[in-house]
N, C-alpha and C positions, 0 to 999 in steps of 0.2 A: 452616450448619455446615461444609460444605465446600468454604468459602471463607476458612474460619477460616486453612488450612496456606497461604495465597495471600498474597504480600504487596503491599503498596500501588504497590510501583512496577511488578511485574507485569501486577495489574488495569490501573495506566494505560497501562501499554504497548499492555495489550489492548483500552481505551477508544480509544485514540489511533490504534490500528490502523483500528478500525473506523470511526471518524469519517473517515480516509484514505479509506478503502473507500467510503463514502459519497458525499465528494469527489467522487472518480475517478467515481464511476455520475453524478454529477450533470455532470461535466464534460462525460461522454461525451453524455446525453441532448442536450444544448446543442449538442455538435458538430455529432450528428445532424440535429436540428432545423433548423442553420443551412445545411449542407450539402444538405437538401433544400429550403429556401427559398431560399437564393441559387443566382442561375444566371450561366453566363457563356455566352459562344456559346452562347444559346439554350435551355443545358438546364440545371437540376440539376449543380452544382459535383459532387454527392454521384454522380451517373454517372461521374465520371472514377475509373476502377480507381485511380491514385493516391492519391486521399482515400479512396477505399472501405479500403487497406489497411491506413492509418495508423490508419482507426477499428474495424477487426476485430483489429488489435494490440492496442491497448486495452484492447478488447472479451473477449480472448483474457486478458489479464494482470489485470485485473478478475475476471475468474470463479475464475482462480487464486487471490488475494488472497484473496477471498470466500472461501473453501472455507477457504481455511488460517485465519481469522478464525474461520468457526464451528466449526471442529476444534477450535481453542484453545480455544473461547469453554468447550466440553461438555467438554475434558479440566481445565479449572478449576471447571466446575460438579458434576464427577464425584470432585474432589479428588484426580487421578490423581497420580502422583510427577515424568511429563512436562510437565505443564500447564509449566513455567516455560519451557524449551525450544519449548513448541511456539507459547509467546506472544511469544520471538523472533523464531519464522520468521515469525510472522502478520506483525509489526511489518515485519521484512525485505520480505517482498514487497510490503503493503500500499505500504511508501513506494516500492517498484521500481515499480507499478505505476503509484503519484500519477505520480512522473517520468515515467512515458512519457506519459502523458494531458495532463501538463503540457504536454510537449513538442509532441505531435503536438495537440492540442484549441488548441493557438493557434494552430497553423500552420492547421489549418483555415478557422478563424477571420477570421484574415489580421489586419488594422490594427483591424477593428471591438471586438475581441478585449481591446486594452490602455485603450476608451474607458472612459468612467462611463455610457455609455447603454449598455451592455449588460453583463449582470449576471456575466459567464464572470472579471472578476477579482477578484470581490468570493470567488465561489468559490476561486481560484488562492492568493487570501490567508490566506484558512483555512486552506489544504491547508496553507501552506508556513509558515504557524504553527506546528499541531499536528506536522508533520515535523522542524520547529527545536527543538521542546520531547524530541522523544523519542532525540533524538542525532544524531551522524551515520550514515548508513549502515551506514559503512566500520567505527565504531565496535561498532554492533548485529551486521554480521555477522561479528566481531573477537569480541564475546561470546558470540555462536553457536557460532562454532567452539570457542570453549574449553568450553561447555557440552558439545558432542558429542563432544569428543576425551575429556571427564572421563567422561562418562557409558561410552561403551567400555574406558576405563583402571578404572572403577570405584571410582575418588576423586571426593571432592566439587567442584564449579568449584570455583577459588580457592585451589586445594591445591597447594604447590609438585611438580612431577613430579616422578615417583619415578626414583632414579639408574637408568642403566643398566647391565646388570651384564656 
């Protein structure tokens, strides 16, 4: 029932969020993993403070995604009047976050990363599926903001602004 006031392209945004989110944990695990099995000079890649940073950035924009995903997920299953805004932001970060994982999880990686013997681009493709499907960015935080400027102004999105007087 309180899914009923939600519309379809909301919930996907919020599917599409979370499937990001999912992405991103799975990319990061794989970093992980590789970065403690390959070593260079000796040790663990994953000792060099360099790559420790790239994968606690992640790690850090992950937890954030995450959280803004199951805020949205309970303010759509509560049928609050914010749910559509807050299935923005989820979308917004979620994809802010794929990007960095993207970026930093192949750098980790290194060349092994772009092959078909290891599984990190089979994930990359999905991510960059489900992120093509749900806009651009620049687009989603372009709706954002007009959502948050309307909900202050107290007009509905999509309502021409009111003159100034």
């Amino acid at each position: 029932p309180a899914l009923a006031g939600v519309g379809a392209l909301t919930l996907g945004r919020l599917g599409g969020a979370a499937v990001l989110v999912g992405t991103t944990r799975r990319l990061l695990e794989l970093a992980v993993a590789h970065a403690t099995d390959r070593t260079q000079f000796g040790v663990p890649i994953g000792s060099f403070q360099a790559v420790r940073h790239r994968l606690v950035d992640v790690h850090v924009e992950l937890e954030f995604a995450r959280s803004a995903v199951w805020s949205a997920a309970c303010e759509v299953e509560a049928g609050l009047p914010s749910a559509a805004t807050s299935v923005l932001c989820a979308a917004v970060t979620a994809r802010r976050a794929f990007a960095l994982a993207d970026r930093h999880c192949l750098q980790v990686h290194g060349g092994i990363g772009f092959t078909w013997e290891h599984p990190l681009h089979v994930h990359l493709k999905r991510g960059h599926t489900f992120a093509a499907r749900s806009g651009t960015r620049r687009s989603l935080e372009a709706l954002l903001g007009e959502q948050l400027l309307a909900s202050v102004a107290g007009t509905p999105p999509g309502a021409p602004p009111r003159p100034a007087i």
